[in-house]
C-alpha positions as CSV (number, residue, x, y, z in Angstrom):
1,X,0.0,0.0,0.0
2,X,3.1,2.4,0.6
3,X,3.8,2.2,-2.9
4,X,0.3,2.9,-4.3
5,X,-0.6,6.3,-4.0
6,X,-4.0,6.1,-5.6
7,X,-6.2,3.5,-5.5
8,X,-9.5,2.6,-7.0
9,X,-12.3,0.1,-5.9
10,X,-15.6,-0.4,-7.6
11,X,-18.7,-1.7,-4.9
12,X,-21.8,-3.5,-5.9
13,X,-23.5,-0.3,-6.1
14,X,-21.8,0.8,-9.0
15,X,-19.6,4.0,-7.3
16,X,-16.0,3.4,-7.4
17,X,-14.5,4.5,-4.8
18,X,-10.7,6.6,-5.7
19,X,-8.4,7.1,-2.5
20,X,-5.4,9.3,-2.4
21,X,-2.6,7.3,-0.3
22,X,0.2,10.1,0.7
23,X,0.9,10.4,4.4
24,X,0.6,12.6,6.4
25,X,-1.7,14.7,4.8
26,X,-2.3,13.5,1.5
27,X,-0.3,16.0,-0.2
28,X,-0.4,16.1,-3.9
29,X,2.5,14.9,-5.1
30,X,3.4,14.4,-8.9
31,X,3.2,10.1,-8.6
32,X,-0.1,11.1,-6.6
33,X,-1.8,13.8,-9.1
34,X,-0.8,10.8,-11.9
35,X,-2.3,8.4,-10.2
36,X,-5.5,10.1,-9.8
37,X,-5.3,10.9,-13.6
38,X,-4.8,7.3,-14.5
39,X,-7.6,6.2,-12.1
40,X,-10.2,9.0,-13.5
41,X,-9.4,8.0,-16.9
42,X,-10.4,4.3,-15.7
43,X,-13.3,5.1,-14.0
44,X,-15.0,6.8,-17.1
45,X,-14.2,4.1,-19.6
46,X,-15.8,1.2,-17.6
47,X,-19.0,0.3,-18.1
48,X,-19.8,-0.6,-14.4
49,X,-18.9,2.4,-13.2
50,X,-21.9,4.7,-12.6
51,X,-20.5,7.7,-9.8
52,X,-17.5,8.1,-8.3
53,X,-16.2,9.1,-4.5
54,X,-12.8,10.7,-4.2
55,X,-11.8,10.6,-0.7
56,X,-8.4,10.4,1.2
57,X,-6.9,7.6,3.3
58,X,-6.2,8.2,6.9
59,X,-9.4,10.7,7.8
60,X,-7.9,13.8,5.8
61,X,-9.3,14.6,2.1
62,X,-6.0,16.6,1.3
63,X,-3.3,18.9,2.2
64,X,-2.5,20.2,-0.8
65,X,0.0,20.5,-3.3
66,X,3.4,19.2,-2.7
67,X,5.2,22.1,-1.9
68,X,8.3,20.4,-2.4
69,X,8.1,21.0,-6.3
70,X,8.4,25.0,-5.3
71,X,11.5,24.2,-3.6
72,X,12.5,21.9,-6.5
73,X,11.6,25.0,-8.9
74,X,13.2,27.3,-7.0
75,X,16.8,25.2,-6.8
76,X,16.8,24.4,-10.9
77,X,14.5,27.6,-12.3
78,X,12.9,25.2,-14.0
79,X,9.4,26.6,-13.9
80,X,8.0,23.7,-16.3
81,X,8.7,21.1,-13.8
82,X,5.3,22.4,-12.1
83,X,2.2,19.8,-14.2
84,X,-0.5,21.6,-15.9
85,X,-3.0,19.8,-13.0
86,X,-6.0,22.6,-13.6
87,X,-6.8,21.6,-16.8
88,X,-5.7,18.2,-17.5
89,X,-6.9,16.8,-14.3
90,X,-9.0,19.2,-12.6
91,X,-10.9,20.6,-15.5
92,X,-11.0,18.0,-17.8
93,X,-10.7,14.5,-16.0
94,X,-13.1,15.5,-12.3
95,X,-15.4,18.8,-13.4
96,X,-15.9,17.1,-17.6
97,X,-15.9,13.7,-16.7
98,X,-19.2,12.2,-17.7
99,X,-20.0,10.3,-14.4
100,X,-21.0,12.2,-11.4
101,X,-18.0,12.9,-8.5
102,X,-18.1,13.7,-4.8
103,X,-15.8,14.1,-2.5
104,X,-15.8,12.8,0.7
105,X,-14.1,15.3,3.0
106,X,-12.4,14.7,6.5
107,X,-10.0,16.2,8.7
108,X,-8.4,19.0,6.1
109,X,-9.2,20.1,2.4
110,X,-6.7,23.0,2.0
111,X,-5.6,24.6,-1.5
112,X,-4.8,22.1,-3.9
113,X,-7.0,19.6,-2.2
114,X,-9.8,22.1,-1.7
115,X,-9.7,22.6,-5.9
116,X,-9.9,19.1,-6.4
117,X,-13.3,18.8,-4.1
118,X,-14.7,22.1,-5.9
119,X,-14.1,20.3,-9.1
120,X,-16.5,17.9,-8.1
121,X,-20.2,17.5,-8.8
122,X,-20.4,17.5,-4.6
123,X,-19.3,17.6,-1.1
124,X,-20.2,15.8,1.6
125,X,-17.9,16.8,4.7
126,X,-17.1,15.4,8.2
127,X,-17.5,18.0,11.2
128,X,-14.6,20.6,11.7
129,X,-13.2,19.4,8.8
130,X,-10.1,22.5,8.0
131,X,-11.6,24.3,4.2
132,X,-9.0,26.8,2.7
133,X,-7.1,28.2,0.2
134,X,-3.6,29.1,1.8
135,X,-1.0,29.7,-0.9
136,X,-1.0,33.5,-1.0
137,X,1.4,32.9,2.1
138,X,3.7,31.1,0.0
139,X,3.9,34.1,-2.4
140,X,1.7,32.3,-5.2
141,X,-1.7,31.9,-6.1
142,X,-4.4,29.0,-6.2
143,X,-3.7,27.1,-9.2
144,X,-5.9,24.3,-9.9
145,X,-9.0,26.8,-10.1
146,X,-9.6,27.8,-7.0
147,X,-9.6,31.6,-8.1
148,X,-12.7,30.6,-10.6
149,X,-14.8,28.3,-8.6
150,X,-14.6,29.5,-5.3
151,X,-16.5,32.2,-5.8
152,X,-18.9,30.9,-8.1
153,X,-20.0,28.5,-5.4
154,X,-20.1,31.0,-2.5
155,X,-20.4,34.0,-3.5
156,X,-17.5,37.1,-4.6
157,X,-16.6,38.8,-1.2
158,X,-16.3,35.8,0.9
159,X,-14.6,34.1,-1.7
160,X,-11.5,36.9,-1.8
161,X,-11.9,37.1,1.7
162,X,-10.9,33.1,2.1
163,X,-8.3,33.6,-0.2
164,X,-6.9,37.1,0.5
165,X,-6.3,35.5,4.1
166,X,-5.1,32.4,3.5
167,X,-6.7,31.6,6.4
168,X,-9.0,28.4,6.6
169,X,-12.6,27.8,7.3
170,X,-14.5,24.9,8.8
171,X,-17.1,22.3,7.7
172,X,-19.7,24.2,9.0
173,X,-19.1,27.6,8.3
174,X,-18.9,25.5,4.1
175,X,-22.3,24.3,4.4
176,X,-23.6,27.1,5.8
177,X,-22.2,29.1,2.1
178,X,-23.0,26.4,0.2
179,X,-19.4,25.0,-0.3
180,X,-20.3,22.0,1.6
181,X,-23.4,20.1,0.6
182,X,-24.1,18.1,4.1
183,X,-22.3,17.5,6.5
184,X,-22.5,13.6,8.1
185,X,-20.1,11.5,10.9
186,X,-17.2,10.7,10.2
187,X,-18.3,7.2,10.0
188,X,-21.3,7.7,7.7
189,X,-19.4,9.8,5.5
190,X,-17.9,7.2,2.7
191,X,-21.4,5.5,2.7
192,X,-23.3,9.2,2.3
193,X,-21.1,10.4,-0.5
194,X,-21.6,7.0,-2.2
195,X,-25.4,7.8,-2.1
196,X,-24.9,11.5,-2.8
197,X,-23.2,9.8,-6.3
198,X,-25.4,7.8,-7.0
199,X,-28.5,10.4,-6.3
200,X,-27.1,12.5,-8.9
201,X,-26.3,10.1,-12.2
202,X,-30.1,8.8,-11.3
203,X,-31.0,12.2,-11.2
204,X,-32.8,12.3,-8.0
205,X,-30.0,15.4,-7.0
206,X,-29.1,18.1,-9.5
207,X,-25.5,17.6,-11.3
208,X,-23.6,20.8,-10.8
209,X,-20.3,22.1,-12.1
210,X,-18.7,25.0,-10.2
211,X,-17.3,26.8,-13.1
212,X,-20.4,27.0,-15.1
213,X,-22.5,29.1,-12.3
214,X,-23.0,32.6,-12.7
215,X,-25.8,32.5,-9.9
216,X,-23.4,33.8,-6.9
217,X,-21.1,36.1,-9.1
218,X,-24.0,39.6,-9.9
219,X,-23.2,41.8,-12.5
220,X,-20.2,42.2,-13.5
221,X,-20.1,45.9,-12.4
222,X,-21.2,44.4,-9.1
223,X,-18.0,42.1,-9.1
224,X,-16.0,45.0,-10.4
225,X,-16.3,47.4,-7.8
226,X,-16.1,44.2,-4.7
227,X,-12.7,43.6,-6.7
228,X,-12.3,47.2,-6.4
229,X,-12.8,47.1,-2.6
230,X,-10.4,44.4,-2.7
231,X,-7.7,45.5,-4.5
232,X,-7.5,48.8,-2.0
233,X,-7.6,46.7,1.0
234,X,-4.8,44.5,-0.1
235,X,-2.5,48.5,-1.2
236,X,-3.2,49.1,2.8
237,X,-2.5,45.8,4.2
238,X,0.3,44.2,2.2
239,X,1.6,47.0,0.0
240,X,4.6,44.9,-1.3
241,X,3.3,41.5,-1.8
242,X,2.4,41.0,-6.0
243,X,0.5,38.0,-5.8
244,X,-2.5,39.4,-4.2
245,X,-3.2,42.1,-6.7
246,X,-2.6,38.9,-9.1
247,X,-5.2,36.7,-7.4
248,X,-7.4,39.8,-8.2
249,X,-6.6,39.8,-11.5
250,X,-7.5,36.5,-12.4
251,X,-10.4,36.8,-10.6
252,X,-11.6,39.3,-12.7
253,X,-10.4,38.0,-15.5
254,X,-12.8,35.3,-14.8
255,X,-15.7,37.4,-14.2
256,X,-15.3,39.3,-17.4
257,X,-14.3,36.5,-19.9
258,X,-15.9,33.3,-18.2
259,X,-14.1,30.4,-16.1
260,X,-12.4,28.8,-18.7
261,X,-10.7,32.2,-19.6
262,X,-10.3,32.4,-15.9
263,X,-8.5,28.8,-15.3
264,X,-5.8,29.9,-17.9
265,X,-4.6,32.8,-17.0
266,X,-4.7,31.5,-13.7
267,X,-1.9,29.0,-14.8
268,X,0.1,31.5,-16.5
269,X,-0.2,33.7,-13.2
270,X,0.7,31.2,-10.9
271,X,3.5,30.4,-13.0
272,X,5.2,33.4,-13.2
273,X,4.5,34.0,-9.1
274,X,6.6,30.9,-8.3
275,X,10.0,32.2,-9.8
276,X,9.8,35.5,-7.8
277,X,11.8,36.4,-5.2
278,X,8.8,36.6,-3.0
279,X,7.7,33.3,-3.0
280,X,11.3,32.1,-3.0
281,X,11.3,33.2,0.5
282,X,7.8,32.6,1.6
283,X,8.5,29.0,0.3
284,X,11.7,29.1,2.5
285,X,10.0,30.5,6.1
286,X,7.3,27.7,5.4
287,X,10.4,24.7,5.8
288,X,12.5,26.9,7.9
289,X,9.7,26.9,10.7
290,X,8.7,23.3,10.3
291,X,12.3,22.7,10.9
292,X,12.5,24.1,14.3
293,X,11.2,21.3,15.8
294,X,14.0,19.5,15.2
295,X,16.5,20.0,17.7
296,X,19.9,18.1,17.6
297,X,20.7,16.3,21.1
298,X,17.2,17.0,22.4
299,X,14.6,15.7,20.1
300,X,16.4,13.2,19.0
301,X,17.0,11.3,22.6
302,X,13.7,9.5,22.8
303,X,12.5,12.0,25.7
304,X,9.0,12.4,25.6
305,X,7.4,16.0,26.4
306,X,5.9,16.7,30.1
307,X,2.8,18.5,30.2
308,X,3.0,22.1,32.0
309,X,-0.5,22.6,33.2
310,X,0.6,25.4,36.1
311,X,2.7,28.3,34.8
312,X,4.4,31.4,37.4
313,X,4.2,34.3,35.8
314,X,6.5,36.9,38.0
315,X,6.0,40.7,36.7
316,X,2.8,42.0,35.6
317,X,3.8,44.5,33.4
318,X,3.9,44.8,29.2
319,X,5.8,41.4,28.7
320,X,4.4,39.5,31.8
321,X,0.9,40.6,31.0
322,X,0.7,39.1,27.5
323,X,2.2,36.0,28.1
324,X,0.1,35.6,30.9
325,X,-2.9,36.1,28.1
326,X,-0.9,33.7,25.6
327,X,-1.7,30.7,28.5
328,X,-4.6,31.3,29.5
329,X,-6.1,31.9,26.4
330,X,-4.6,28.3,25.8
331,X,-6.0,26.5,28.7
332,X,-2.8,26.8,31.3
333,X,-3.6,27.8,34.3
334,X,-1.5,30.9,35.5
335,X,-0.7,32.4,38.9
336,X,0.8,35.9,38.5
337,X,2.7,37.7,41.1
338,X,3.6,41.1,41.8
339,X,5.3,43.1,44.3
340,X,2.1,45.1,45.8
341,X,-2.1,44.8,44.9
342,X,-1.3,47.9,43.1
343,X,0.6,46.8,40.5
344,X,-0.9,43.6,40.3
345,X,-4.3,44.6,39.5
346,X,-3.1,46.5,37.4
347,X,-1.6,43.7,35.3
348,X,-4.7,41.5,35.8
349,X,-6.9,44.4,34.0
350,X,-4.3,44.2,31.2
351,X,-4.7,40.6,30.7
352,X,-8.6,41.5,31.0
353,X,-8.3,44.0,28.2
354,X,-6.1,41.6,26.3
355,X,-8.8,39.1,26.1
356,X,-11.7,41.3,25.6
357,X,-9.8,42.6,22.4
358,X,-9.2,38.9,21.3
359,X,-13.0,38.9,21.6
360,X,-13.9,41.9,19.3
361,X,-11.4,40.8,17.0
362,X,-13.0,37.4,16.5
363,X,-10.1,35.3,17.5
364,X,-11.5,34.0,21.0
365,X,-15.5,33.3,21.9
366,X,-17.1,34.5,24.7
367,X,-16.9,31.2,26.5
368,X,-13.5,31.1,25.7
369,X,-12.9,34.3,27.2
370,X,-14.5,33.7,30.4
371,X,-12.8,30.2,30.8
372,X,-9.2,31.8,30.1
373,X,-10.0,34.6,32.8
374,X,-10.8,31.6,34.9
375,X,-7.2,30.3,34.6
376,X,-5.9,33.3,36.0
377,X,-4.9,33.8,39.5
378,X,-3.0,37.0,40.9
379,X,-0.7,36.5,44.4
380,X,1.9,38.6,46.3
381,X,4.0,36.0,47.2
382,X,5.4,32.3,46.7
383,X,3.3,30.3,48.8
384,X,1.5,28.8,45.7
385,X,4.0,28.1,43.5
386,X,4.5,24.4,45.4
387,X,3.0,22.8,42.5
388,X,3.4,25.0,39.2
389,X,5.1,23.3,36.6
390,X,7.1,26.0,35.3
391,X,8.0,29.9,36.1
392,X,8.9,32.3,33.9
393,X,10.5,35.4,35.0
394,X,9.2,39.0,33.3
395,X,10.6,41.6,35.3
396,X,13.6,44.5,34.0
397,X,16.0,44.0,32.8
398,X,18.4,44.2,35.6
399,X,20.6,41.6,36.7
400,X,21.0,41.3,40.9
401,X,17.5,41.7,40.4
402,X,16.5,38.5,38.3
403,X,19.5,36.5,40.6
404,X,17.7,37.8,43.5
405,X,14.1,35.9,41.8
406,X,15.8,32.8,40.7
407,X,17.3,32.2,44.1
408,X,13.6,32.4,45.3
409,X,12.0,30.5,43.5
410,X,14.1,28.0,43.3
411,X,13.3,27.5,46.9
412,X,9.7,27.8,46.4
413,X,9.4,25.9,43.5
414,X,9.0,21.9,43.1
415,X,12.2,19.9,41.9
416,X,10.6,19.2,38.3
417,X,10.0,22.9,37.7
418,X,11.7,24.8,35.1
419,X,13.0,27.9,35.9
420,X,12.6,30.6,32.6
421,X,13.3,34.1,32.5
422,X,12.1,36.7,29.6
423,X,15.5,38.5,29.1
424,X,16.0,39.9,25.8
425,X,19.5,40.6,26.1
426,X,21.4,39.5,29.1
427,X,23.3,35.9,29.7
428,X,22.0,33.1,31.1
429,X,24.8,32.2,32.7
430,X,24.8,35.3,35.0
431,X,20.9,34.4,36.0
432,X,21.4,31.3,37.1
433,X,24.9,31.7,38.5
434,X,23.2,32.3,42.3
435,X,21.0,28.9,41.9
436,X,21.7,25.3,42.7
437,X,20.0,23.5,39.6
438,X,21.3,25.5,36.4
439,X,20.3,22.6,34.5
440,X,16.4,23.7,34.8
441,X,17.1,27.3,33.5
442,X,16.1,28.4,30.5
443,X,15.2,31.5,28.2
444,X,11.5,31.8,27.5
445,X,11.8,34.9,25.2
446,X,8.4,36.2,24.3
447,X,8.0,39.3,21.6
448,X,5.8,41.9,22.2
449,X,2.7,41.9,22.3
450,X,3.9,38.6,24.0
451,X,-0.1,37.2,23.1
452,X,0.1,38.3,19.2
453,X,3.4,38.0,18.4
454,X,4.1,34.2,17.4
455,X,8.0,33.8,17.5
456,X,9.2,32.1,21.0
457,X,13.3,31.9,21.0
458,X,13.7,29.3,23.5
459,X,17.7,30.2,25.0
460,X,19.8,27.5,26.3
461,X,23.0,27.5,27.9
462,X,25.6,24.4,28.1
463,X,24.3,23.2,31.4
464,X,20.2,23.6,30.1
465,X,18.6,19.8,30.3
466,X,17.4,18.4,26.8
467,X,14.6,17.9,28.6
468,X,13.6,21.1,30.1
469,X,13.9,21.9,26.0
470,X,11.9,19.7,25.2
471,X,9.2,20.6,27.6
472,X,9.6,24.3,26.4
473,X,9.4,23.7,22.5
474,X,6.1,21.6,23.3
475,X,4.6,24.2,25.5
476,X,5.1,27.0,22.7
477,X,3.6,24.7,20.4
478,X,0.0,24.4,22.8
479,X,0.3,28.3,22.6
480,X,0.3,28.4,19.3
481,X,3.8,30.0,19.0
482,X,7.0,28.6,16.5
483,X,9.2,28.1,18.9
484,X,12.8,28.6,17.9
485,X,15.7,27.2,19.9
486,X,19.4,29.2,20.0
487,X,22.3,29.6,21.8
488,X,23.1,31.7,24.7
489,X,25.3,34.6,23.9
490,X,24.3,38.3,23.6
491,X,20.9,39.3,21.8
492,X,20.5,35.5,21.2
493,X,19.1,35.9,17.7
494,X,16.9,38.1,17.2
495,X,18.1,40.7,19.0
496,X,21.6,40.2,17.5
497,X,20.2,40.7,14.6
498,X,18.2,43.5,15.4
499,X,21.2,45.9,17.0
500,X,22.9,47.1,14.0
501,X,19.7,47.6,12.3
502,X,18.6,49.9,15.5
503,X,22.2,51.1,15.9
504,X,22.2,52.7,11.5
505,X,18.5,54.2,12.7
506,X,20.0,56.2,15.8
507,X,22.8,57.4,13.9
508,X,21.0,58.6,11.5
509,X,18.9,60.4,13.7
510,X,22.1,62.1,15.6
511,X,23.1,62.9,12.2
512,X,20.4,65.1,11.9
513,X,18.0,62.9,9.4
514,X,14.0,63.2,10.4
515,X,13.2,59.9,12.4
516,X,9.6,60.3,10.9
517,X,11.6,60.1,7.5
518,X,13.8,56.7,8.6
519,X,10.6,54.8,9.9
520,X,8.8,56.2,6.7
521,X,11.3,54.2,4.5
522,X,11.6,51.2,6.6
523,X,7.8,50.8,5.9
524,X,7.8,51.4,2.6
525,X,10.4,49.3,2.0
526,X,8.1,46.5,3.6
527,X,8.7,46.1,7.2
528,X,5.3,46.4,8.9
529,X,6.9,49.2,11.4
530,X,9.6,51.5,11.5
531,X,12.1,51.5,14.5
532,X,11.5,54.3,16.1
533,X,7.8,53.4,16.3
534,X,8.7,50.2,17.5
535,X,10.2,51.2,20.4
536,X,7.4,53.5,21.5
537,X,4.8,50.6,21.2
538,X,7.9,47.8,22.9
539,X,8.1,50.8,26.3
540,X,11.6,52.7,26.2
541,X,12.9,50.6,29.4
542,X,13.4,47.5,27.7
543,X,14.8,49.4,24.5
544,X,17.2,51.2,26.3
545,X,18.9,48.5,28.0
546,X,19.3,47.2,24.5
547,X,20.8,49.9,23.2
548,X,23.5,50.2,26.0
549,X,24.3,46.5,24.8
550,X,24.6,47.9,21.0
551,X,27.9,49.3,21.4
552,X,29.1,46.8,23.6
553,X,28.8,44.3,20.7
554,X,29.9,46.4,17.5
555,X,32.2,48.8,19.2
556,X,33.7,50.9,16.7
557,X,31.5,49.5,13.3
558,X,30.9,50.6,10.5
559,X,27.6,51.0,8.7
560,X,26.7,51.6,5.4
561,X,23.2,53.6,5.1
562,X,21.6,55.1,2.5
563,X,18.7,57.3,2.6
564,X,16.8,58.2,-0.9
């Protein structure tokens, strides 16, 4: 079975049944996208063949195309190695075949598996099963007709929304727009899309294909001026980014012309995206962050991850505050202390505000909400921290002060816990050098706003336990952060990296050059915010203790800046 990658069984009743075979997550590769050609071809030759199911092996329809052609693209330049799969397969083999296909959708229909289940004549789905169109975040476009038939089947503004985001949708929210047809058990599903065939080559259900309705699209000065709409939303939000003005493009070249039109200059589109520089490093980011779970000498040991169900949060403030809302938000309970009721009510009516805005912003329910501020405990002292499972330290950045802490808690603390601090900037080594147990300490560096912000640089000295690692890169998964493991040594990463970009800002300013000016280019050159700015939203405590670390670690550098 590991070397078939689609298969194709015909029941008694006439449906034959085609399964993608590609674990994980059925991903489309080029053996697999041949094999479903090969098996379509089958299926409407034979006589005893009336329907046909396409569903995918191991509860999940389809993740997609295999992404690893991009990077295969991207290393030779050879744009034709990516198959002409809209038309030859998509178009002409599922949506002009002339026996009726459903698909059978579980677990995860996202881009390239999406477009095959919209070329098909229906769609019966699971519950919460994952429905999206994701590859404007790789810096190309959908490219098996997704920019045509998506909006034909739920209409023009919800369809650019879906794709504009990249951001997926559920089962539910499908049928509710008519993407979705029912939706049925995961155990009833292969028998009710078998059904759903068969009800429409008897003609009991109507046979539809996606690219032929108009029904959902209006006028097409209607779908002009919601492209419109569109097109200045996406010169706000993501000014340097070409492949969402292209999605809208094609779009409307769709509308204007008809699907067909539509589907090709869609290929030609998506085409010309891959080779740019853009999705050369989208495509990179994608691997780069599923590589950081790989960690040499920790993940590799055969350790397996403990659960931290009770986190310390010590420091109320900016930092502490958010990641306080980062685990709550994520069902971990949190107790955070402060030095007087003052200050920490004051950081309890931060995390508060933090999840009302999550709220309004329609990334947490109400009941969420309320369960998250249920996790949340505030104390003035240590007496509870007997049985957390890990503290993390978010106070200034001063050192006897953070010694002082960690010889505390180590004290208060169980044996197991680990022992994190926030720093941006200042070595391990020195933090822990007053404790007993340096193995257990760790950096847990959040970026602010610590509950938006999804980067988490987990900081590690020699003495850190693989384990304690471990533990760490797990936990920033269950918040939903990439968690990035580095060395200890000053800035870590992302600071060091950030220094002599903050260093060439504040020299030009003492040079006389507008700062209003230097943030004004740095956005326009594509950074979402300039560095001045920055450091009035970050709170100018944390920056300058940064910037007296600058010129301890360039002393006497040289940078080249240019100003147009």
């Amino acid at each position: 079975m590991s070397q078939t990658r689609v298969t194709m069984e015909v029941g008694n009743d006439a449906v034959a049944v085609i399964t993608i075979f590609n674990p994980p997550v059925n991903a489309m590769a080029i053996p697999v996208i041949e094999g479903l050609m090969e098996k379509f071809e089958e299926a409407s030759r034979r006589n005893d063949v009336k329907a046909v199911v396409l569903i995918g092996n191991g509860g999940k329809f389809s993740g997609g195309f295999d992404i690893n052609v991009f990077q295969k693209v991207h290393g030779t330049g050879d744009v034709s190695m990516m198959p002409d799969v809209s038309v030859d397969l998509v178009l002409n083999a599922i949506e002009e075949c002339k026996k009726p296909v459903v698909a059978a959708v579980e677990g995860l229909a996202l881009g390239g598996g999406l477009e095959l289940a919209i070329a098909c004549h229906g769609r019966i789905a699971a519950p919460k099963a994952q429905l999206g169109l994701p590859e404007l975040s790789l810096g190309v476009i959908p490219g098996l007709g997704g920019t045509q038939r998506l909006p034909r089947l739920i209409g023009l503004p919800k369809a650019i929304e879906i794709i504009q985001s990249s951001k997926p949708i559920m089962s539910e929210e499908g049928k509710k727009l008519g993407l979705i047809d029912a939706i049925v058990p995961s155990e009833e599903l292969l028998e009710a899309s078998r059904r759903w065939a068969l009800d429409i080559a008897e003609k009991r259900k109507p046979w539809t294909r996606s690219l032929c309705r108009t029904d959902k699209i209006g006028s097409i000065l209607e779908a002009k001026e919601v492209i419109e709409i569109a097109r200045k939303k996406a010169r706000r939000t993501v000014p340097n980014l070409p492949q969402h003005q292209a999605c809208l493009d094609v779009i409307e070249e769709g509308i204007v012309h008809g699907g067909y039109h539509g589907i090709l200059k869609e290929v030609k589109v998506a085409k010309e995206l891959v080779i740019q520089d853009t999705a050369k490093g989208l495509v990179h980011a994608f691997f780069a962050q599923r590589t950081t779970s790989k960690v040499p000498n920790v993940t590799d040991l055969g350790l397996k991850p403990r659960q931290i169900k009770k986190v310390a949060i010590i420091g109320g403030g900016l930092m502490g505050s958010g990641i306080a809302t980062a685990l709550t938000v994520s069902n971990i309970f949190v107790l955070l202390k402060e030095v007087n009721s003052e200050y920490l009510q004051k950081g309890i009516k931060t995390i508060q505000a933090n999840v009302r805005a999550l709220v309004t912003r329609g990334k947490l329910t109400k009941d969420k909400a309320e369960k998250a501020l249920s996790m949340l405990k505030g104390v003035l002292d240590y007496s509870e921290f007997k049985d957390v499972d890990m503290v993390i330290e978010a106070v200034i950045e001063n050192v006897p002060l953070k010694q002082r802490i960690f010889s505390e808690i180590e004290e208060a603390c169980p044996p197991h816990c680990i022992l994190a601090t926030n720093t941006s900037t200042i070595d391990l080594n020195l933090v822990a050098e007053k404790t007993k147990s340096p193995d257990r300490v760790v950096g847990a560096h959040f970026f602010s706003p610590a509950h938006v912000m999804p980067l988490l640089e987990i900081v590690r000295t020699q003495k850190t336990s693989p384990q304690v690692i471990l533990d760490l890169v797990a936990m920033g998964k269950v918040i939903k952060k990439v968690p990035v493991v580095v060395g200890n040594c000053t800035g870590f990463a992302v600071n060091r990296t950030f220094f002599p970009y903050s260093q060439g800002a504040h020299l030009l300013v003492n040079l006389g050059v507008d700062l209003f000016r230097i943030d004004r280019v740095i956005t326009n050159f594509g950074i979402p915010i300039g560095p001045f700015q920055l450091q009035d939203v970050s709170g100018y405590g944390g920056v300058h203790g940064s910037l007296e670390r600058i010129f301890e670690v360039v002393p006497g550098s040289s940078i080249h800046i240019s100003i147009d």
